[in-house]
Backbone bond lengths (Angstrom), bond angles and torsions (degrees), N, CA, C in turn:
res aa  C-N    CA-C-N  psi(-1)  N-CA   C-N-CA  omega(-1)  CA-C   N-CA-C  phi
1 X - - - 1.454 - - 1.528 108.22 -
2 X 1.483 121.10 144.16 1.198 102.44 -174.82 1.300 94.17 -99.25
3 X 1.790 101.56 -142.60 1.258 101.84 -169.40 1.386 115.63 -98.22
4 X 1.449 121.98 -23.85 1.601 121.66 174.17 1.438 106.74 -73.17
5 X 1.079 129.26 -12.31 1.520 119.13 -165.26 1.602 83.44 -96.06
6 X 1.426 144.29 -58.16 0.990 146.19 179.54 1.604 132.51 -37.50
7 X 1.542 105.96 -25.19 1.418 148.10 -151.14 1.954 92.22 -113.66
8 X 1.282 108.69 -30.69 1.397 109.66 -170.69 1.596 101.08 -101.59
9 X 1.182 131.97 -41.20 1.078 155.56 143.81 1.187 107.21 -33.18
10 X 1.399 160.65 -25.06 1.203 175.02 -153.85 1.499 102.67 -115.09
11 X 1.281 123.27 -66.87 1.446 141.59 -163.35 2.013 96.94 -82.69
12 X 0.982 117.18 -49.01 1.593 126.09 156.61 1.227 97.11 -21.88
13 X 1.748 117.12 -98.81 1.465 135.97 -152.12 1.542 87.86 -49.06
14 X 1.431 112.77 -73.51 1.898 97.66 -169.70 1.302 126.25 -40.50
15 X 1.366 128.18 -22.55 1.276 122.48 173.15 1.305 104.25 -99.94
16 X 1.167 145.66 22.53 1.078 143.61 135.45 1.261 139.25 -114.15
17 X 1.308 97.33 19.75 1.567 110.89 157.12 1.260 109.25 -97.52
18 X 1.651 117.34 -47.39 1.688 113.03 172.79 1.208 112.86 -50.56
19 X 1.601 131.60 -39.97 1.436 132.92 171.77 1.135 102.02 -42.44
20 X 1.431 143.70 -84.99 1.295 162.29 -173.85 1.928 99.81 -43.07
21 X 1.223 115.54 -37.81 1.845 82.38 -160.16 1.678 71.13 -116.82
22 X 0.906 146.09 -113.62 1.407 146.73 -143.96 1.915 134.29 -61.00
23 X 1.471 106.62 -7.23 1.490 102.98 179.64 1.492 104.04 -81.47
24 X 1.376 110.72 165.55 1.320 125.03 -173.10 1.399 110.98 -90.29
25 X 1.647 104.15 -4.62 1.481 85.24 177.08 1.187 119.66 -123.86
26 X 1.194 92.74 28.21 2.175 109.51 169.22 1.710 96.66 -115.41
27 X 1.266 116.35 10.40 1.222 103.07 -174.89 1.677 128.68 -57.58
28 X 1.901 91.44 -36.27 1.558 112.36 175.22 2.094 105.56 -54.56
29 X 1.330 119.14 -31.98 1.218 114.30 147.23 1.397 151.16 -36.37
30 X 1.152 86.40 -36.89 1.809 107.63 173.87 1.397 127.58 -82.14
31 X 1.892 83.36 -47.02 1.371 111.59 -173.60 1.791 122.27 -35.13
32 X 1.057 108.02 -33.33 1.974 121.99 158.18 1.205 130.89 -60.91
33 X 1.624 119.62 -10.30 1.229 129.22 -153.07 1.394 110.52 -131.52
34 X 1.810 110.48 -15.85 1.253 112.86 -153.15 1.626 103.67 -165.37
35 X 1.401 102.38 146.72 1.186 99.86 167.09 2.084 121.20 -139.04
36 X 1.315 108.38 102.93 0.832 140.10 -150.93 1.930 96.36 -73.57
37 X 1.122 114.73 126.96 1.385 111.62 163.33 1.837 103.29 -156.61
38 X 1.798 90.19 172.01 1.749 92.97 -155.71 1.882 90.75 -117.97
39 X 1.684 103.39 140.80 1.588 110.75 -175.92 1.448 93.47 -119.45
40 X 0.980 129.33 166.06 1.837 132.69 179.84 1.162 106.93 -3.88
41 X 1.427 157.59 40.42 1.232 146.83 110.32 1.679 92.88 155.52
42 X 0.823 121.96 30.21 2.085 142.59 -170.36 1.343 99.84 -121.76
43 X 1.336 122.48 155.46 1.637 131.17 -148.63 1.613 80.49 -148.41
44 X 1.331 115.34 97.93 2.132 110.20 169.64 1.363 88.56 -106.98
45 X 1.661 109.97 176.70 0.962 124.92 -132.13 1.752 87.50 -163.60
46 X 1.429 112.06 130.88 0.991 113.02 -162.24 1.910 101.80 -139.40
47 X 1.226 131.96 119.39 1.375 141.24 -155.15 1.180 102.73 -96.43
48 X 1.570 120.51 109.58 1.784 122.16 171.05 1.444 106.75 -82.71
49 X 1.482 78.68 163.18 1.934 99.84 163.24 1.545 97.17 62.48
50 X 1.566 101.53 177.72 1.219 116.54 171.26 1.504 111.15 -139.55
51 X 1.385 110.47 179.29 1.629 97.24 -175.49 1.557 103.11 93.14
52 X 1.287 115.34 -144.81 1.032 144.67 -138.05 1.595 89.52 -112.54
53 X 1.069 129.75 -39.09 1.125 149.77 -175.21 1.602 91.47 -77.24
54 X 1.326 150.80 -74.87 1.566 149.51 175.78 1.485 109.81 -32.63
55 X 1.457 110.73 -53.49 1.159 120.11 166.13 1.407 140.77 -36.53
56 X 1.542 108.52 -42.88 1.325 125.76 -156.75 1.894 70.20 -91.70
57 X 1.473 114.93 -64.29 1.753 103.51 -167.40 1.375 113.16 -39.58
58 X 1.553 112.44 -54.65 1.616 109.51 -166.16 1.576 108.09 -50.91
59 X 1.652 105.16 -43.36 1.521 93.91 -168.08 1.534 114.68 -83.46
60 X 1.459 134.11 5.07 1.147 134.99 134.62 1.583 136.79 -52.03
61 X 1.597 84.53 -41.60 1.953 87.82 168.33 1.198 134.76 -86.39
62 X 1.470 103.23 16.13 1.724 116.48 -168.10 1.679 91.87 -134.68
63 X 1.660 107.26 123.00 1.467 102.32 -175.92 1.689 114.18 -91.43
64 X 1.448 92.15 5.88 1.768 92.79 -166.96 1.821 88.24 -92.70
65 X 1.096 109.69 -29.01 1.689 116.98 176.23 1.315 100.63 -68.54
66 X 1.066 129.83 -63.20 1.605 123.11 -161.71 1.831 107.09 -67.85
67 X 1.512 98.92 -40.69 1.677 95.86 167.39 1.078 135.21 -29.26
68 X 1.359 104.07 -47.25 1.560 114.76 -165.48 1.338 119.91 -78.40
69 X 1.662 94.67 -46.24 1.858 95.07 156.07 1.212 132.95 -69.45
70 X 1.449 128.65 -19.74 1.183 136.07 152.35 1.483 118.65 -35.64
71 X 1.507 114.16 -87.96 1.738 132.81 152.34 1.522 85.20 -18.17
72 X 1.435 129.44 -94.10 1.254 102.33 -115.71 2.340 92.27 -76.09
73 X 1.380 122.85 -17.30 1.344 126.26 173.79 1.351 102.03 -45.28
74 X 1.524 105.58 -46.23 2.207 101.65 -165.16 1.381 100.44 -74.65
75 X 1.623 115.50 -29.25 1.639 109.88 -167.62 1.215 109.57 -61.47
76 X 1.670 126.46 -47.29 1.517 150.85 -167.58 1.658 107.82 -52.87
77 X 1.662 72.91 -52.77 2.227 83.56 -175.48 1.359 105.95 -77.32
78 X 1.853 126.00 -32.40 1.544 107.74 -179.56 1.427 108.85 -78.49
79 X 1.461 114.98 1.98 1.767 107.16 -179.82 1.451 89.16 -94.22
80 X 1.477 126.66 -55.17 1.608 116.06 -153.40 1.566 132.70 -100.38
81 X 1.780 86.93 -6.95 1.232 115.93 158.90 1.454 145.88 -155.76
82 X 1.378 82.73 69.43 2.266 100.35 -175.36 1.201 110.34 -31.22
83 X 1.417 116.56 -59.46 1.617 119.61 -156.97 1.004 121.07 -66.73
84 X 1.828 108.15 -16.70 1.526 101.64 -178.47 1.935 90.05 -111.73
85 X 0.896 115.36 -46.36 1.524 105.20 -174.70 1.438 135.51 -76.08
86 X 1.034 117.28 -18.30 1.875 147.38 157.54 1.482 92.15 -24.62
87 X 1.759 121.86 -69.00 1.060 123.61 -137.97 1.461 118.31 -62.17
88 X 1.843 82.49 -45.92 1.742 117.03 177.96 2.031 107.40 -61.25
89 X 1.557 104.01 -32.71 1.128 92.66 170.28 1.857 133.56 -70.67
90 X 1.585 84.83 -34.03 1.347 96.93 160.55 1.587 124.17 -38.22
91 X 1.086 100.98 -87.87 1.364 124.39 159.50 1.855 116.48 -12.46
92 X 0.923 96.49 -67.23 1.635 113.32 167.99 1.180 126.92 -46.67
93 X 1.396 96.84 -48.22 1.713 113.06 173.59 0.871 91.41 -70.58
94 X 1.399 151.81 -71.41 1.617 155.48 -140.03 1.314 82.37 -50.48
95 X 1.376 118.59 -107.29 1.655 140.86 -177.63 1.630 112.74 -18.00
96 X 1.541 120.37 -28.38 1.569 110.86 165.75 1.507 102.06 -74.74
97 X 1.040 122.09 -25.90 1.793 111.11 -168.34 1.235 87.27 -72.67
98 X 1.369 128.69 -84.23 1.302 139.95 -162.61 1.767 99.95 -38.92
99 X 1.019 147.34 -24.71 1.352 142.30 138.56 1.655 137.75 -26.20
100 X 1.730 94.46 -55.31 1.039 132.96 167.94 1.688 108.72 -53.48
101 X 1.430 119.02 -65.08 1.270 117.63 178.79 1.472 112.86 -67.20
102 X 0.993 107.21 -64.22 2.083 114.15 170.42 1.620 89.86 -2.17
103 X 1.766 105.32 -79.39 1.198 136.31 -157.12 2.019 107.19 -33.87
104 X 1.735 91.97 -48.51 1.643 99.26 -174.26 1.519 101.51 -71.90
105 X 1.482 116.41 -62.79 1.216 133.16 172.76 1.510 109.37 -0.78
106 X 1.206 92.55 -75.40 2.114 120.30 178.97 1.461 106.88 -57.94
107 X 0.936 113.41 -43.82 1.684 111.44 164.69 1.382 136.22 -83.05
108 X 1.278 98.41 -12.39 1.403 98.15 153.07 1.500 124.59 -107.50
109 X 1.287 117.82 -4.00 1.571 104.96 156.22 1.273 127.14 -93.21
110 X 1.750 114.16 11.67 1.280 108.38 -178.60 1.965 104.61 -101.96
């Protein structure tokens, strides 16, 4: 692998771990696993079920957990299947950069 594919692959997994544990619109994802409520302006997070079912929540509510399966899902599909997963990585990468700037953007006009 060189180094841009690695570099894209990088920026991929992070935006698809934030997809997965914190956007609002994977929430209906979660929504089985967890039950989410807000205290003085803080969003906790509360882990159902047990089993297999606890499991699947905890490792949703932990982004260093979901990372890893993330990374290693995009690595699998950009080794065993480019043509279909490349694109989505693309894509992914795109939307983490554009994150990235937001991020400066907002900090520098504040």
């Amino acid at each position: 692998m060189d180094v841009f594919h690695f570099f894209l692959l990088c920026i991929a997994s992070f935006r698809l771990t934030r997809l997965l544990v914190y956007d609002r619109i994977t929430s209906f994802l979660r929504a089985p696993f967890h039950d989410e409520f807000e205290q003085d302006g803080e969003t906790y997070i509360v882990v159902k079920g047990t089993g297999l079912k606890k499991w699947i929540g905890e490792l949703l509510s932990c982004h260093w957990c979901t990372g890893i399966w993330c990374a290693t899902a995009l690595y699998v599909g950009a080794t065993y299947m480019a043509p279909i997963v490349m694109p989505i990585v693309s894509v992914l990468a795109i939307a983490g950069c554009a994150a990235f700037i937001e991020v400066v953007v907002q900090k520098s006009s504040q």
